[in-house]
C-alpha positions in Angstrom: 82.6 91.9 9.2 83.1 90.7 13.0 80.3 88.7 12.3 82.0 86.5 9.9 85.3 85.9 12.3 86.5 83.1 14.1 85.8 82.5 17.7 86.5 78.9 18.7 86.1 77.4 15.7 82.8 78.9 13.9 81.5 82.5 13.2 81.3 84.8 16.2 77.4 85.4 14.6 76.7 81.5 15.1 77.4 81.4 18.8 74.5 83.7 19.5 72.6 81.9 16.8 73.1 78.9 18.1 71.7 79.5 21.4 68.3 81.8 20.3 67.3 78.8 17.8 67.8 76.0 20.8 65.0 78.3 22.9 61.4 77.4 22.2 60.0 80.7 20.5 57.0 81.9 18.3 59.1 83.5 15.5 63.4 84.3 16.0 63.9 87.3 13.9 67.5 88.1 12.6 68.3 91.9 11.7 70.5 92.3 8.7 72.2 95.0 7.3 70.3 94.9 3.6 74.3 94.9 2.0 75.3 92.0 3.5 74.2 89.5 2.6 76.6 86.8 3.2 75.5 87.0 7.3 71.5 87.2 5.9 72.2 84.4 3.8 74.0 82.2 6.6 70.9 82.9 9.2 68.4 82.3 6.6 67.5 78.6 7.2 67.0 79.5 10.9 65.5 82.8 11.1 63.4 85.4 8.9 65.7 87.9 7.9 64.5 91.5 8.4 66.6 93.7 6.1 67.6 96.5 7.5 68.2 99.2 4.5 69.5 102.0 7.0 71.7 100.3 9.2 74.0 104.0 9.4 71.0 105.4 11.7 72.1 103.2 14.1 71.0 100.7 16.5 67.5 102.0 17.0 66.6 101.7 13.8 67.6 98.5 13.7 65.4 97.4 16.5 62.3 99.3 14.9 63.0 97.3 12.1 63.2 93.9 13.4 60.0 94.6 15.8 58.1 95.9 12.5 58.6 92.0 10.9 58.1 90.2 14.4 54.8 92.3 14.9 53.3 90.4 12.1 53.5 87.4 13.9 51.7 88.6 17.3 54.0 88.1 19.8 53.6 88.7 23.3 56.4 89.9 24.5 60.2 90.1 22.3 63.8 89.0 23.1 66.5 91.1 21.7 70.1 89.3 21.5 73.2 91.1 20.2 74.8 88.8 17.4 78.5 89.8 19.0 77.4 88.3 22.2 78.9 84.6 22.0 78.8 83.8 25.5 74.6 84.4 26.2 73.3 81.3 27.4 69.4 79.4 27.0 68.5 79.7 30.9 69.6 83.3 30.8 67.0 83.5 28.0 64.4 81.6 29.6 64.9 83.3 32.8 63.9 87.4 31.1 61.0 85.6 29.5 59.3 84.4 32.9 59.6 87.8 34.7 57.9 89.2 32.3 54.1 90.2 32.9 51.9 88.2 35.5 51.7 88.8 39.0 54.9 90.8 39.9 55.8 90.8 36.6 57.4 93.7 34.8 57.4 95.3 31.1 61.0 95.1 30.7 63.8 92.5 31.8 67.7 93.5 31.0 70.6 91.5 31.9 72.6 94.5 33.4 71.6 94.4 37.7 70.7 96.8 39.5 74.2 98.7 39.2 75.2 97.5 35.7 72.8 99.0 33.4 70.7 98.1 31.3 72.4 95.2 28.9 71.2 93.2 27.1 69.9 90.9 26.0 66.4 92.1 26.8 63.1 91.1 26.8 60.2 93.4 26.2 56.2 93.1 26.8 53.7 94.2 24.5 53.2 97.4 26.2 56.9 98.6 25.0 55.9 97.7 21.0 54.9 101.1 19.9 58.0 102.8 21.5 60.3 99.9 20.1 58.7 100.5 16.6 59.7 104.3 16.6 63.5 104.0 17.3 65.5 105.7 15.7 69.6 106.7 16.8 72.7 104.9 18.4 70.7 104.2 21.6 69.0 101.5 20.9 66.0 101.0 23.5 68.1 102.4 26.3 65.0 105.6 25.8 62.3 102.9 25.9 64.1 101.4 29.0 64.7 104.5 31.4 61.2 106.7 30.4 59.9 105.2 33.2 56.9 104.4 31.4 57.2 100.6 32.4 58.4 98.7 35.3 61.6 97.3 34.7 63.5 94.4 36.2 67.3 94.3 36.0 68.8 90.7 36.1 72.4 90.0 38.0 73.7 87.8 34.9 77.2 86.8 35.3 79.3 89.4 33.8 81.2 86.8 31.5 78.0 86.0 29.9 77.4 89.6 28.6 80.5 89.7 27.1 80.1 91.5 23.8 83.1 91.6 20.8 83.8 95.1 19.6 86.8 94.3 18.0 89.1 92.0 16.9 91.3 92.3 20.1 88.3 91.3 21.8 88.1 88.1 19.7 
């Protein structure tokens, strides 16, 4: 599993860790494929593992999943981080979190610009929880994102932050 490699001396998986847990938060949830366990077991002490028994109907499910256990803490708003992004930093973090809501505010914060896209990570208000809940498919939220339901705010992160590891030439 890419997880589990070797990126500058620890598991690609505890960079991103690493930086979520150092960001002050109600709940940090970790999605887990439900037949791995080795990555659920490492993450364990740090987060609350949702298992994700489906993790072939791809990413969406995933997020539906972790947003079903994060619900049951009451959050207002939720942060999703990609555990193959080793580079994300705590300000970039902190920064989707305050332009959410309030005066100005919007319902959905991505990393990607204006140009880029939407990447994440990305930080959703409440108002986005039902559609995040009933994901399903390899698009993650991108549907939730551009249904232009919600006003959405696209941050200019620095490119090397939102570098992602796809495979092991990337590590």
């Amino acid at each position: 599993d890419k997880l589990l490699e070797e990126l500058g001396g620890k598991h690609l998986m505890n960079h991103a860790a690493e930086v979520i847990t150092g960001v002050e938060a109600l709940v940090r949830v970790a999605v887990c494929a439900a037949e791995k366990k080795e990555i659920s077991e490492r993450l364990i002490d740090r987060f609350v593992i949702a298992l994700n028994k489906k993790p072939k109907e791809g990413l969406g499910r995933s997020i539906a999943v972790g947003v079903d256990v994060a619900l049951k803490f009451k959050p207002d708003a939720i942060v999703f981080c990609m555990a193959d992004m080793p580079f994300i930093e705590g300000w970039l973090l902190e920064n989707l979190m305050l332009r959410l809501g309030g005066a100005g505010g919007a319902d959905i914060v991505h990393c990607g610009g204006i140009e880029g896209g939407a990447r994440p990570p990305t930080a959703f208000s409440a108002a986005c929880f039902a559609e995040l809940q009933a994901l399903e498919g390899d698009d993650g939220a991108k549907r939730v994102i551009g249904s232009g339901r919600h006003t959405v705010i696209g941050l200019n992160a620095p490119a090397p932050l939102l570098a992602d590891v796809d495979t092991r030439d990337d590590l």
